[in-house]
C-alpha positions as CSV (number, residue, x, y, z in Angstrom):
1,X,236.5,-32.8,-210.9
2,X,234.0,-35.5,-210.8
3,X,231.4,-35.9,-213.5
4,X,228.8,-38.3,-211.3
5,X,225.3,-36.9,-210.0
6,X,226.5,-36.0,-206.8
7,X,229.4,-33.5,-208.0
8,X,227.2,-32.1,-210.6
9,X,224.5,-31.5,-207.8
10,X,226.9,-29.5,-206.3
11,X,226.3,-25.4,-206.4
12,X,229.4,-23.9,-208.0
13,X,231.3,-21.2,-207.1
14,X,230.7,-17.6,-208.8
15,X,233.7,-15.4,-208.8
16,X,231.4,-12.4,-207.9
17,X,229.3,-14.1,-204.8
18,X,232.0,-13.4,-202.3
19,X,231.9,-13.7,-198.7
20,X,230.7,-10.9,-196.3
21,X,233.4,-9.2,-194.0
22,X,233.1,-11.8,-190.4
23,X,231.0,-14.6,-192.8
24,X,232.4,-18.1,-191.0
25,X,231.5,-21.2,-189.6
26,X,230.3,-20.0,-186.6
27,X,228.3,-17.0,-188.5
28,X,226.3,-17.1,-191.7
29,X,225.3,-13.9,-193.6
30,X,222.2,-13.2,-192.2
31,X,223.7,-13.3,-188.3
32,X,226.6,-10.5,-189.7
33,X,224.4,-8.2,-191.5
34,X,222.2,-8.3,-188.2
35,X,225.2,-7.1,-186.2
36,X,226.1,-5.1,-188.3
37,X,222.8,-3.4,-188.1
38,X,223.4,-3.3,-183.9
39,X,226.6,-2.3,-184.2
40,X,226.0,0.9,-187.2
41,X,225.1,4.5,-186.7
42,X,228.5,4.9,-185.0
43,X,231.1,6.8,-186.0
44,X,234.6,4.9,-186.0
45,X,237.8,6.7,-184.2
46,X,241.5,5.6,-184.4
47,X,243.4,4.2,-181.0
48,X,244.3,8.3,-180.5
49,X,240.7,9.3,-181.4
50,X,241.1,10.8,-184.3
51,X,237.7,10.6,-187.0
52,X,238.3,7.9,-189.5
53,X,234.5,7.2,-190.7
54,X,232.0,9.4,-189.9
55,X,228.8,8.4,-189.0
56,X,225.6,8.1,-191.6
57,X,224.2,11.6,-192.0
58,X,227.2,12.9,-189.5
59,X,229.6,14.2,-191.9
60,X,230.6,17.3,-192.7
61,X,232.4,17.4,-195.8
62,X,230.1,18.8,-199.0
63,X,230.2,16.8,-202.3
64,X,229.4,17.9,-205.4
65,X,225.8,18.4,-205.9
66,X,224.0,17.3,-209.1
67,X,221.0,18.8,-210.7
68,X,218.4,15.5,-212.4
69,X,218.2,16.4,-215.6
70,X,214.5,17.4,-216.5
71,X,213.2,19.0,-219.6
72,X,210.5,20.9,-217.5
73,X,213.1,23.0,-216.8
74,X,212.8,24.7,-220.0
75,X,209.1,24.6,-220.0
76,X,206.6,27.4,-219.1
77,X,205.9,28.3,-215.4
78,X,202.8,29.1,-213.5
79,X,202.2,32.6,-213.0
80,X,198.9,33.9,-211.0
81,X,197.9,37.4,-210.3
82,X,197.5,38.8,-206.5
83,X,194.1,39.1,-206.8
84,X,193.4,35.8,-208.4
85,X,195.4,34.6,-205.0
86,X,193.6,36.4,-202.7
87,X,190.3,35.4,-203.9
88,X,191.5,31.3,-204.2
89,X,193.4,32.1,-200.4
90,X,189.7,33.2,-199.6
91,X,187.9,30.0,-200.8
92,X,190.3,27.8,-199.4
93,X,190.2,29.3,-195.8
94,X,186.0,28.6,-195.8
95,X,186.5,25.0,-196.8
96,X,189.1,24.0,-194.5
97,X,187.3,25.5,-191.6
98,X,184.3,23.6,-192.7
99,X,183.2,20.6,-190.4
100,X,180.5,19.6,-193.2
101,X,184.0,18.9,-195.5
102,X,185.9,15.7,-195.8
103,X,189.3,16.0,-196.9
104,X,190.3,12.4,-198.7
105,X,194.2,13.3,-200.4
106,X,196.3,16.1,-200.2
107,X,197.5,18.4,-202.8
108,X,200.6,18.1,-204.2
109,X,200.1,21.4,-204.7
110,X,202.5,23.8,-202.4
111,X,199.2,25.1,-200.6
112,X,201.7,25.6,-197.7
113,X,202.8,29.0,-199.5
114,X,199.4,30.4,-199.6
115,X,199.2,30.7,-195.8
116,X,200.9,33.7,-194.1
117,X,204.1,33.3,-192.3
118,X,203.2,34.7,-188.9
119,X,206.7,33.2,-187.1
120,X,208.3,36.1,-185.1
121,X,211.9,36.4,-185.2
122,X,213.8,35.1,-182.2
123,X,214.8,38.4,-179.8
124,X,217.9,38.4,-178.6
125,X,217.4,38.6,-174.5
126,X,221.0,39.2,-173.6
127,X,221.0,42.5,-174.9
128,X,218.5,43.5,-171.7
129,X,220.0,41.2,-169.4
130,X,223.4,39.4,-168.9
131,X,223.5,35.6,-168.6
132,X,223.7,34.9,-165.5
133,X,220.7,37.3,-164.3
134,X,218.5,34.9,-167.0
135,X,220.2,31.4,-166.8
136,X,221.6,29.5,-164.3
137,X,221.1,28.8,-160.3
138,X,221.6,32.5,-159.6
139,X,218.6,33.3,-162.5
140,X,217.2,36.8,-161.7
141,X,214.1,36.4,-163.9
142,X,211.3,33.8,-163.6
143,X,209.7,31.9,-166.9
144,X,206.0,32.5,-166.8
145,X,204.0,29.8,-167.7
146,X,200.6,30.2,-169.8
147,X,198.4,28.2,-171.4
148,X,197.9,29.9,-175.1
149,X,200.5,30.3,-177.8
150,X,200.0,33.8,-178.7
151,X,198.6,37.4,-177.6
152,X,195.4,37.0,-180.0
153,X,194.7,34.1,-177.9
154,X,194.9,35.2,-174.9
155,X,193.0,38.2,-175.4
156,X,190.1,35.7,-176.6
157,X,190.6,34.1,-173.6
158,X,190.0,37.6,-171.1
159,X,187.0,38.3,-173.1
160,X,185.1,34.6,-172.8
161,X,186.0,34.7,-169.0
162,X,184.7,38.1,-168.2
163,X,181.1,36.6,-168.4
164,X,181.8,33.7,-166.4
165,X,183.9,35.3,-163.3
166,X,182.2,35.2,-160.2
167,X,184.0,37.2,-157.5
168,X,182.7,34.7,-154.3
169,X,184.6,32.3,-156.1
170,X,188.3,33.9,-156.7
171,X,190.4,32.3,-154.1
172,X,193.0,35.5,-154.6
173,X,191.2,38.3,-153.3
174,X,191.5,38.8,-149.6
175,X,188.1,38.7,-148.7
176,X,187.7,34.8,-149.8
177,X,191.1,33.9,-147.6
178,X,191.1,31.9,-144.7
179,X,194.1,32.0,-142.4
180,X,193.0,29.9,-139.7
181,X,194.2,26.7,-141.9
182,X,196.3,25.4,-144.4
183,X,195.2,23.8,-147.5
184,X,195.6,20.2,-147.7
185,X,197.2,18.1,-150.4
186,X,195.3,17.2,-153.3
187,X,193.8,13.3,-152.6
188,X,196.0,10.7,-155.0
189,X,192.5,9.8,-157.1
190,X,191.9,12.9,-158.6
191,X,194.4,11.9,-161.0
192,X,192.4,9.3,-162.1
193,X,192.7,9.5,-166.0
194,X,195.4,11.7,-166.8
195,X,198.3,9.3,-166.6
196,X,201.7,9.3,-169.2
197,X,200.4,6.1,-170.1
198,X,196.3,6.6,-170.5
199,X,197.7,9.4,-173.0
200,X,200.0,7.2,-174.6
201,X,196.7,4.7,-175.1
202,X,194.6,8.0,-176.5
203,X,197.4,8.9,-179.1
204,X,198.0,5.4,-180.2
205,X,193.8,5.3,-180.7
206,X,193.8,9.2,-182.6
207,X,196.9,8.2,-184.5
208,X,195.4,4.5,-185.7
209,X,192.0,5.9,-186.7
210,X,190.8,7.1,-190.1
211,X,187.0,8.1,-188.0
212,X,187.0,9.3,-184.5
213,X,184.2,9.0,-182.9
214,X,183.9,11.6,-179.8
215,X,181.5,9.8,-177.2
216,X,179.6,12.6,-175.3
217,X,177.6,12.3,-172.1
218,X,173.9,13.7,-172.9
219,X,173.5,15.1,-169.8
220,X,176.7,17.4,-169.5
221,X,178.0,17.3,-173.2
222,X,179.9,20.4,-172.6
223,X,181.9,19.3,-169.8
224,X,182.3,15.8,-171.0
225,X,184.3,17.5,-174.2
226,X,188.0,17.0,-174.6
227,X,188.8,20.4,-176.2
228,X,192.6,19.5,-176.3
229,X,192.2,16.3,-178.2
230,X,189.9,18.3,-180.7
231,X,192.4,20.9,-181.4
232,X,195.2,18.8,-181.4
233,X,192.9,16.8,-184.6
234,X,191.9,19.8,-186.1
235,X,195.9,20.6,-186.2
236,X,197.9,17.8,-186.3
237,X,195.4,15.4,-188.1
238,X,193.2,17.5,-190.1
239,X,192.1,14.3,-192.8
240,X,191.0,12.6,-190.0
241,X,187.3,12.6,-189.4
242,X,185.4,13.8,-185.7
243,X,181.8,12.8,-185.0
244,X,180.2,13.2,-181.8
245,X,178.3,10.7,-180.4
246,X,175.6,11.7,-178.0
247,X,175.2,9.0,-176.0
248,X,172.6,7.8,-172.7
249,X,169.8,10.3,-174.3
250,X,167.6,7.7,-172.8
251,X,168.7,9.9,-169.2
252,X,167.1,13.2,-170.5
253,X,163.9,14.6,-172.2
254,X,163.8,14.2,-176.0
255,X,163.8,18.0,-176.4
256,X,167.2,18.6,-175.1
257,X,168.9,16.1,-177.0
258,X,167.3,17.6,-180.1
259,X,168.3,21.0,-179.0
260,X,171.7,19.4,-178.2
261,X,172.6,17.8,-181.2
262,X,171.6,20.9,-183.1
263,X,174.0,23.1,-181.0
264,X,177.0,20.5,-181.8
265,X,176.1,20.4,-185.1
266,X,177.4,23.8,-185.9
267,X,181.0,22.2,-185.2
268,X,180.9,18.7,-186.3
269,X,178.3,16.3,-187.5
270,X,176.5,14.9,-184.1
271,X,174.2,11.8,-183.5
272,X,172.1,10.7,-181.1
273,X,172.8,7.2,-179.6
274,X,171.5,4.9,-176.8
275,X,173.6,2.1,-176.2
276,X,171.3,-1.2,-175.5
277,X,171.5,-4.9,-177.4
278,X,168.1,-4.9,-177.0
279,X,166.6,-1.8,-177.3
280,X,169.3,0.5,-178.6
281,X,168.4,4.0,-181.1
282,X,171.0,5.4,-183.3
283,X,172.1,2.6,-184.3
284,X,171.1,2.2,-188.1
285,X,172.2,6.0,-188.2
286,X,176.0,5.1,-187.3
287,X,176.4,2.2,-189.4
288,X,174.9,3.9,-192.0
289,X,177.2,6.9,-192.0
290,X,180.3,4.4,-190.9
291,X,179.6,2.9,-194.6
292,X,179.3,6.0,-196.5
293,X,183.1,6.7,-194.9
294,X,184.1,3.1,-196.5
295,X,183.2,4.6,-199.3
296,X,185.0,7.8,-199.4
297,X,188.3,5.6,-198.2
298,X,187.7,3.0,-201.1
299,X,191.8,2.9,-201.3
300,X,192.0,1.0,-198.7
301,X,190.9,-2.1,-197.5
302,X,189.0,-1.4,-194.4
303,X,189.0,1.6,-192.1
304,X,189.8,1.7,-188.5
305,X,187.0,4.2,-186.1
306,X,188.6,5.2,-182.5
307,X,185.8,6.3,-179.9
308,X,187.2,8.2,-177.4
309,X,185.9,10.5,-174.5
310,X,185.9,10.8,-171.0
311,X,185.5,7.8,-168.4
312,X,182.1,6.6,-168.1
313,X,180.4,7.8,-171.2
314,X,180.0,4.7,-172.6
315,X,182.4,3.7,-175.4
316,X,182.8,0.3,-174.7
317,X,179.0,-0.2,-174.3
318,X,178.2,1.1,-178.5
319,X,181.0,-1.4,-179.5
320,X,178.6,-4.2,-177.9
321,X,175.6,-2.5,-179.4
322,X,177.2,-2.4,-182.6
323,X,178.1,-6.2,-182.7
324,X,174.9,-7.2,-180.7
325,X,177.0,-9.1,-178.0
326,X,179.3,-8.8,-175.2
327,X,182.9,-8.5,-176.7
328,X,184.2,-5.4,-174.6
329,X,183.9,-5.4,-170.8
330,X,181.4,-2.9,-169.4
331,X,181.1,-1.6,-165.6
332,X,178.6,1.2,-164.4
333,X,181.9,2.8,-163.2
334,X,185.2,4.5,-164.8
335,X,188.5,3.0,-165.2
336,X,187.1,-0.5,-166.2
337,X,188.6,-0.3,-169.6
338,X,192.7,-0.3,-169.0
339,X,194.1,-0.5,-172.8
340,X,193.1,-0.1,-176.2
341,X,191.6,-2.9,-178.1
342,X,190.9,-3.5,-181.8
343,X,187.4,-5.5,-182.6
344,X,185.9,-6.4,-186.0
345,X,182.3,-5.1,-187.0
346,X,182.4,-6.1,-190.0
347,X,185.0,-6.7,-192.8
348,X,185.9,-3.5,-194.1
349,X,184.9,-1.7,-190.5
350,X,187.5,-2.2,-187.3
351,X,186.7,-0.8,-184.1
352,X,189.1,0.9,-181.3
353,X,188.1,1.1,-177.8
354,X,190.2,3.1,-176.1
355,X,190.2,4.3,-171.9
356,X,188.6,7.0,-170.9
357,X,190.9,10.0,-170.7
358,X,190.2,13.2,-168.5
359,X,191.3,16.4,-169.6
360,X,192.9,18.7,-167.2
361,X,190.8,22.7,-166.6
362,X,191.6,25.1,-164.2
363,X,188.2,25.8,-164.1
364,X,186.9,23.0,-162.7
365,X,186.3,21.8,-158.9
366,X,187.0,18.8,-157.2
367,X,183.1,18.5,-156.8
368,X,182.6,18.8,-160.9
369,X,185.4,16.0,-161.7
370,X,183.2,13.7,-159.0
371,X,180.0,14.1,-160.1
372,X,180.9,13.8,-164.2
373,X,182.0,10.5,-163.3
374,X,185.5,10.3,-163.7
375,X,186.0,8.8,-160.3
376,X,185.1,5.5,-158.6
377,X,183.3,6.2,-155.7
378,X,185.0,3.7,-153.9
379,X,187.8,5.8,-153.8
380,X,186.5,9.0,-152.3
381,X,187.7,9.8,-149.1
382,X,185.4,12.4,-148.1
383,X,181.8,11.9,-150.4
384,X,179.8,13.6,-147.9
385,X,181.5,17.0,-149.9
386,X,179.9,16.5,-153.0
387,X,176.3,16.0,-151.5
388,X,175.0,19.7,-151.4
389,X,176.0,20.3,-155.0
390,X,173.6,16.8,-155.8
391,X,171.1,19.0,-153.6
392,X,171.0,22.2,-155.9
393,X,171.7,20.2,-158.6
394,X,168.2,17.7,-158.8
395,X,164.5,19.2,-158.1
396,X,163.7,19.0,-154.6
397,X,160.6,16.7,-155.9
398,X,162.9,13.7,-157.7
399,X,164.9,13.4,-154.4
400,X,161.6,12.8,-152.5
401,X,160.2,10.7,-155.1
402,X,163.2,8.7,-155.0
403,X,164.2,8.6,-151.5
404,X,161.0,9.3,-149.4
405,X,161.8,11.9,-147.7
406,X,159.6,14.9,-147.3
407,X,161.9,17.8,-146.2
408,X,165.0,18.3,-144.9
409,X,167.5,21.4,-143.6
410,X,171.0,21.0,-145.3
411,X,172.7,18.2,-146.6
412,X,173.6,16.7,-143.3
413,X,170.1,16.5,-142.4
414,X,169.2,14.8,-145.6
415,X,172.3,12.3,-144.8
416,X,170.8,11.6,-141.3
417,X,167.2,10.8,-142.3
418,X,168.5,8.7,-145.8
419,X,170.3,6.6,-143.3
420,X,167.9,6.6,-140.6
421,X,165.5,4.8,-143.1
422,X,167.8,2.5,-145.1
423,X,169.1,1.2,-141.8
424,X,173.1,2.7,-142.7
425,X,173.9,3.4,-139.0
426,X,177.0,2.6,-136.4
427,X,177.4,1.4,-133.3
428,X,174.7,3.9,-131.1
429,X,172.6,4.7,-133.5
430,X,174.7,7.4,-135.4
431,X,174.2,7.6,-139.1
432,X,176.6,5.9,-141.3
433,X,177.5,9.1,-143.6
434,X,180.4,7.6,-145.1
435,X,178.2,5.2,-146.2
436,X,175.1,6.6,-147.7
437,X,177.1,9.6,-149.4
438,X,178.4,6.6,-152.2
439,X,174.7,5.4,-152.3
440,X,173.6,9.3,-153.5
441,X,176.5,9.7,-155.7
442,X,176.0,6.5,-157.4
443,X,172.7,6.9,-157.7
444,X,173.7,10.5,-159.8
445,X,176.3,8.7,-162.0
446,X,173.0,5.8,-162.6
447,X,170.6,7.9,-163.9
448,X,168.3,7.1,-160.9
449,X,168.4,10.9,-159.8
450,X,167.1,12.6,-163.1
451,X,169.4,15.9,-164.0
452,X,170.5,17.1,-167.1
453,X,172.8,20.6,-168.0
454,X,170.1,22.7,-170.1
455,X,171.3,23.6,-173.7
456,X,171.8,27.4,-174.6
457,X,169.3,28.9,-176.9
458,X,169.7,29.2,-180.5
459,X,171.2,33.0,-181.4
460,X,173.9,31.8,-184.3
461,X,171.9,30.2,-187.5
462,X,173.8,26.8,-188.6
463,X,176.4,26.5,-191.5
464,X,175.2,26.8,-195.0
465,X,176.5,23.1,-195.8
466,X,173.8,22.0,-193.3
467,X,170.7,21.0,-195.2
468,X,167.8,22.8,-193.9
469,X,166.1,19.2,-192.8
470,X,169.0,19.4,-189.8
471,X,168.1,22.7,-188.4
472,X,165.1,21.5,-187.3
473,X,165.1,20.2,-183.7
474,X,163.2,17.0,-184.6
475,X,166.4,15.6,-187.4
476,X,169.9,16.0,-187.8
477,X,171.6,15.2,-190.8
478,X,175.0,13.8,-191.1
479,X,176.0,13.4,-194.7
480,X,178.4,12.1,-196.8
481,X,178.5,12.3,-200.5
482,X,180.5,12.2,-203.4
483,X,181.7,14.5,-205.3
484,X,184.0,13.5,-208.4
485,X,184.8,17.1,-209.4
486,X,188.3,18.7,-208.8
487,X,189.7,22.0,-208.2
488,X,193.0,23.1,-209.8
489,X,195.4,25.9,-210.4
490,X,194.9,27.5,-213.7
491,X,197.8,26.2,-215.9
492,X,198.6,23.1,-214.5
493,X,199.8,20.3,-217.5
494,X,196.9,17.7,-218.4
495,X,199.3,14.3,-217.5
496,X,199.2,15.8,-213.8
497,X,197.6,13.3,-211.7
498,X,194.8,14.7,-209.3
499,X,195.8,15.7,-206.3
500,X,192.8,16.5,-203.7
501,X,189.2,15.9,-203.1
502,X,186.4,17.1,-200.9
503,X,183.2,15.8,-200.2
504,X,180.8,17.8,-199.1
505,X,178.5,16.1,-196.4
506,X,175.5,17.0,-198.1
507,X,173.7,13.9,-200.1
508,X,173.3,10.7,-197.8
509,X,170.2,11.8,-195.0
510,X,170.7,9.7,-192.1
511,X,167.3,11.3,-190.3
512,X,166.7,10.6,-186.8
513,X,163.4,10.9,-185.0
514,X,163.9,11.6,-181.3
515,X,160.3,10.9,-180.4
516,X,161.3,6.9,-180.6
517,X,164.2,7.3,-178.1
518,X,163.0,4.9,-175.3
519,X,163.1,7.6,-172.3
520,X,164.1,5.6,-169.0
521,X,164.3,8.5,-166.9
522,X,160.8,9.6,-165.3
523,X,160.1,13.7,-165.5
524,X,157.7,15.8,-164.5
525,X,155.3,17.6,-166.9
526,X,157.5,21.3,-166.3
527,X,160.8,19.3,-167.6
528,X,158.5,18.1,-170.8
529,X,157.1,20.7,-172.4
530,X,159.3,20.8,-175.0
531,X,158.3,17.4,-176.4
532,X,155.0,18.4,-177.4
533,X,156.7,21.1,-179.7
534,X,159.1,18.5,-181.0
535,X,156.3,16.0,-181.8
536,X,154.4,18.7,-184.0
537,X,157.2,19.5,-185.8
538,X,158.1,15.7,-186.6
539,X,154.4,15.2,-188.0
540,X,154.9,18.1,-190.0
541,X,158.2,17.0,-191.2
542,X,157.2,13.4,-192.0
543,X,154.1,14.7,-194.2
544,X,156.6,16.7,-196.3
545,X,158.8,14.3,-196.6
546,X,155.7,12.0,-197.5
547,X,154.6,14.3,-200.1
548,X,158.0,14.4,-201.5
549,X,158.7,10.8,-201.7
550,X,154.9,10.1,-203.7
551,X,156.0,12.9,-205.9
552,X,159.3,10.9,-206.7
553,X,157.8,8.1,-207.0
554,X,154.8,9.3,-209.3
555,X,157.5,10.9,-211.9
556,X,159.5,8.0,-212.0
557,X,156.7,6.4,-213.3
558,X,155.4,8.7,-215.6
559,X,158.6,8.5,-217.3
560,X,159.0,5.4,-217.2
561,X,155.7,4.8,-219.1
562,X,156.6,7.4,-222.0
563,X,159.5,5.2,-222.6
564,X,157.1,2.0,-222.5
565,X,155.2,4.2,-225.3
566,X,158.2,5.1,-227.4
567,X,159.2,1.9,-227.3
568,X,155.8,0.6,-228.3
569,X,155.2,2.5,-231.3
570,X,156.4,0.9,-234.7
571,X,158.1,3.0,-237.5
572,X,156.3,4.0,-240.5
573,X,158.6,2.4,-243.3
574,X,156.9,4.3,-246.2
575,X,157.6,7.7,-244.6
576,X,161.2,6.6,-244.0
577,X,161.1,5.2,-247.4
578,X,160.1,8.4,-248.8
579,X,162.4,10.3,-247.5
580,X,165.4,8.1,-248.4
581,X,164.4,8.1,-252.2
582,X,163.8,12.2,-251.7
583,X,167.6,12.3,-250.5
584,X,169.4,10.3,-253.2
C-alpha cells in the first residue's frame, strides 16, 4: 500500500460497514432502503405459495413474553373505598361538564375506569331470523336509520319536539297532501356547503386548532349554530377550547346582544364582536382573552385559533380586523372563501380561516337555508318563494321606510309596485320579478332590512363559575386564570410527575359595554326600549366598579406608607444593647 497523501486520504475499509442487500453502482444505500420502504409491508410467498415471511404485525405464531423487571412490583398498591369513589366520580363529572374549565394535560391517571361501562352486548339476530331473511338481495327486514345513538336520546328528542310540532306543517298526515302534483327535485344549490371536501377543510381547521372560535350571526345565533361540530369537540376533542363569537351586533339593538351573549354564556364563554378596521368593538376583548390562552399553553411555542361557522357570518372579515388590513378576501356573499388558510397575528398567535360549512336539519326549509345566507342569490332559481316569509319576517314600517311603498296585498303585489318604481320591468311593461326578488333578498342578507330573532327570557340562573359581573345584561365576562394547585389520588408516590390541570375561567375580566357598539341599523323607539334599561344598569355598574378601584387604590397606598414609616424609624441601640447584656 502506498504511504503518500493521496493513499492515506483514502477512507479505509471497516470489516463491519458492509454493504446493504442490492447496494451497486447503479444504486447507493439511500435509493435501496427507499425501495425497500415501497416495496415492505408484504408478506413473501414461495413459487407454490406457500408463507415464507409473514408480514410486520401479520404473524401468528406467539413468542415468549417477558415481564420488565420493576421493583414496584413489590411495592404497596392504591386502594380507595366506594364511597371515597363515588364522591371523587361526583366532582369529576361537574368539572368536566363545565364550560368555565380549561383542561391543559391529561391525567395519567386511569380516569377511564371511573366512568361506567354502558356498552350492550352484541345480540345474536339469527336466532329470530335466518340469514337470508336479514342479509342478502332477498333481505326480509329493512335497517332503520335514526339520527341518535341510544333510547335516552331519543326520548329527549320526543320531548323537545312536542313543543315545537305544528300540525299545518306535517307533510304526513292526509290532510296536508296534495295529489294533483308530484314533488320536484331538490335544485343542485341547496347543497351549497355540505360538500366531502368543505368537511374535509372543517376537520383539518377543528383538528389544527388549540382555540376555536365559533363565529355566530347576531341576528339568528341559534340557527347559525353547528350543533354537530360542537358535540363532535365536546367528544372527540374535549382539551380544545370553544368561544363564540357574536358577530355583526352592529345589525341589532344593544339589548338583544346583551341578552344574547348572556344566554350563550351558560354554555361557553361568548363575546360580542363587530368586525370593521375602522370602527370595529370587541376587539381589545378577543386579543385580550387570545393572550391569556398563550398563557395557559406556555409549552408551546405559539397557538393556532380556527374560526369556523356558517357561510356569511363573517370569519374572514375578524381576521382583517384583527391585523387591521386586508389579508383574507371578503365578499357580502357565501362561498367566497374556498380553502383554509393559516395567517400570523402576531408571533405566538396564528390564525385559521376556514369556509363556511352548513350543517344539515331536518327541521329546516328551503326558505330558512335562503334567508340565513348560505346561498348566493345568484343562484336561486325561483327567489320570488322566499319573499312572503321577508314580509312576516320585517315590520311593515322598515319595508316602507326603505322601499317607499305605502301598502300592498300579498307579496306579488309588493313585487309589482317595487319594480314599477325602480324601473325592473320587461318588454310590455310587466314587472321584472326575477329580478327585484334578488334586490329584497340581498337587501335581508345586508342589513338594509332591519330584523333580528328575539332572545328567550331568562328562567335558568347562570353557572356558579360565572362571576356575578357577567350576569348582568350590560358585561360578560370571559376569564382565564391560573391556578397552580393540583388534584391527586390519595397515595400516589411523591417522584410522580403531575399529571392534570384546570383553570378555572374566573380571574382575567375582559368587560364589555354594549352601549359603545356603533349601531348601523336604524329602529324604531318599540324595538329600543330595552337600551334604556341597559344604560342604567351600566352607570350603575361602572360607579361600583369606580368605587372599588379608589378603594384598591387607597389601600395600596396606605400600606405602602406604613412600610415608608417602618422603614423610616431608626433602632434604639441602648434598648437593644440592654437586652443583649440581660441575655448573656
Amino acid at each position: 500500500m502506498g504511504v503518500q497523501k493521496k493513499e492515506a486520504s483514502r477512507p479505509k475499509k471497516v470489516p463491519g460497514n458492509l454493504k446493504l442487500k442490492g447496494e451497486n453502482f447503479y444504486r447507493d444505500r439511500k435509493k435501496v432502503q427507499y425501495i425497500n420502504m415501497l416495496k415492505g409491508g408484504r408478506a413473501k410467498h414461495d413459487s407454490k405459495g406457500n408463507l415464507v415471511k409473514a408480514a410486520p404485525f401479520q404473524s401468528t405464531e406467539a413468542t415468549p413474553a417477558r415481564i420488565e423487571p420493576n421493583r414496584k412490583w413489590f411495592g404497596n398498591t392504591r386502594v380507595i373505598g366506594q364511597k371515597a369513589l363515588d364522591e371523587f366520580r361526583e366532582q369529576m363529572s361537574t368539572k368536566i361538564n363545565d364550560p368555565y374549565q380549561v383542561l391543559l394535560r391529561r391525567s395519567k391517571l386511569p380516569t377511564s375506569l371511573l366512568h361506567d361501562n354502558t356498552h350492550i352486548g352484541r345480540v345474536n339476530m339469527l336466532q329470530t331470523e335466518t340469514f337470508g331473511d336479514t342479509f342478502g338481495p332477498k333481505a326480509q327486514r329493512k335497517r332503520p336509520k335514526l339520527n341518535v345513538e341510544g333510547y335516552d336520546q331519543l326520548v329527549s328528542k320526543i320531548t323537545d319536539s312536542e313543543g315545537t310540532y305544528d300540525h299545518k306543517k306535517d307533510a304526513n298526515l292526509l290532510a296536508n297532501q296534495q295529489s294533483d302534483f308530484t314533488d320536484a327535485a331538490r335544485d343542485w344549490y341547496f347543497s351549497a356547503g355540505t360538500s366531502k371536501r368543505i368537511w374535509n377543510e372543517l376537520y383539518k381547521v377543528v383538528d389544527s386548532s388549540d382555540v376555536i372560535l365559533h363565529v355566530l350571526d347576531a341576528r339568528d345565533p341559534e340557527g347559525t349554530r353547528c350543533r354537530h361540530v360542537e358535540n363532535y369537540i365536546k367528544t372527540e376533542a374535549p382539551h380544545k377550547n370553544l368561544i363564540y363569537i357574536l358577530n355583526k351586533v352592529d345589525l341589532v339593538p344593544t339589548w338583544v346582544t346583551a341578552r344574547w351573549v348572556k344566554v350563550l354564556s351558560r354554555e361557553h364563554p361568548t363575546l360580542a364582536f363587530h368586525a370593521s378596521i375602522s370602527r370595529s368593538f370587541g376587539k381589545g376583548s378577543l386579543i385580550q382573552l387570545l393572550r391569556q390562552f398563550t398563557r395557559l399553553h406556555s409549552d408551546k411555542r405559539q397557538i393556532s385559533v380556527g374560526l369556523i361557522g356558517y357561510p356569511n357570518t363573517g370569519k374572514s372579515s375578524i381576521i382583517n380586523t384583527l391585523r387591521q388590513k386586508k389579508v383574507c378576501n371578503v365578499a357580502p356573499m357565501p362561498g367566497e372563501t374556498k380553502v383554509w388558510q393559516y395567517i400570523t397575528m402576531t408571533r405566538r398567535i396564528y390564525l385559521i380561516d376556514c369556509p363556511g360549512i352548513v350543517q344539515f336539519s331536518s327541521s329546516d326549509t328551503d326558505t330558512d337555508i335562503v334567508l340565513k345566507g348560505s346561498i348566493r342569490t345568484q343562484s336561486l332559481l325561483s327567489p320570488e318563494d322566499y319573499i312572503p316569509e321577508i314580509l312576516s319576517r320585517v315590520r311593515k314600517e322598515y319595508i316602507q321606510r326603505q322601499y317607499q311603498i305605502d301598502k300592498w296585498d300579498d307579496a306579488h303585489d309588493f313585487l309589482s309596485e317595487l319594480a314599477t318604481i325602480t324601473g325592473k320591468l320587461n318588454k310590455g311593461g310587466e314587472p321584472n320579478l326575477h329580478v327585484i326578488s334578488k334586490m329584497v333578498i340581498n337587501d335581508w342578507q345586508r342589513g338594509r332590512l332591519p330584523h333580528y330573532r328575539a332572545p328567550p327570557e331568562f328562567s335558568e340562573p347562570l353557572p356558579k363559575q360565572a362571576s356575578s359581573e357577567q350576569t348582568d345584561a350590560a358585561t360578560e365576562k370571559a376569564t382565564v386564570g391560573a391556578d397552580a394547585e393540583d388534584e391527586t389520588m390519595e397515595g400516589a408516590s411523591d417522584n410522580e410527575e403531575v399529571e392534570s390541570k384546570r383553570i378555572t375561567l374566573a380571574e382575567l375580566n375582559i368587560n364589555q359595554i354594549f352601549s359603545k357598539i356603533p349601531v348601523v341599523a336604524e329602529y324604531l323607539p318599540v324595538d329600543l326600549e330595552g337600551d334604556k334599561d341597559l344604560k342604567a344598569q351600566e352607570k350603575i355598574q361602572g360607579e361600583e366598579a369606580a368605587q372599588k378601584s379608589s378603594k384598591k387604590a387607597a389601600g395600596k397606598r396606605k400600606r405602602e406608607a406604613e412600610v415608608a414609616d417602618t422603614s423610616d424609624v431608626e433602632a434604639d441601640w441602648d434598648e437593644v444593647f440592654e437586652s443583649a447584656v440581660k441575655q448573656d
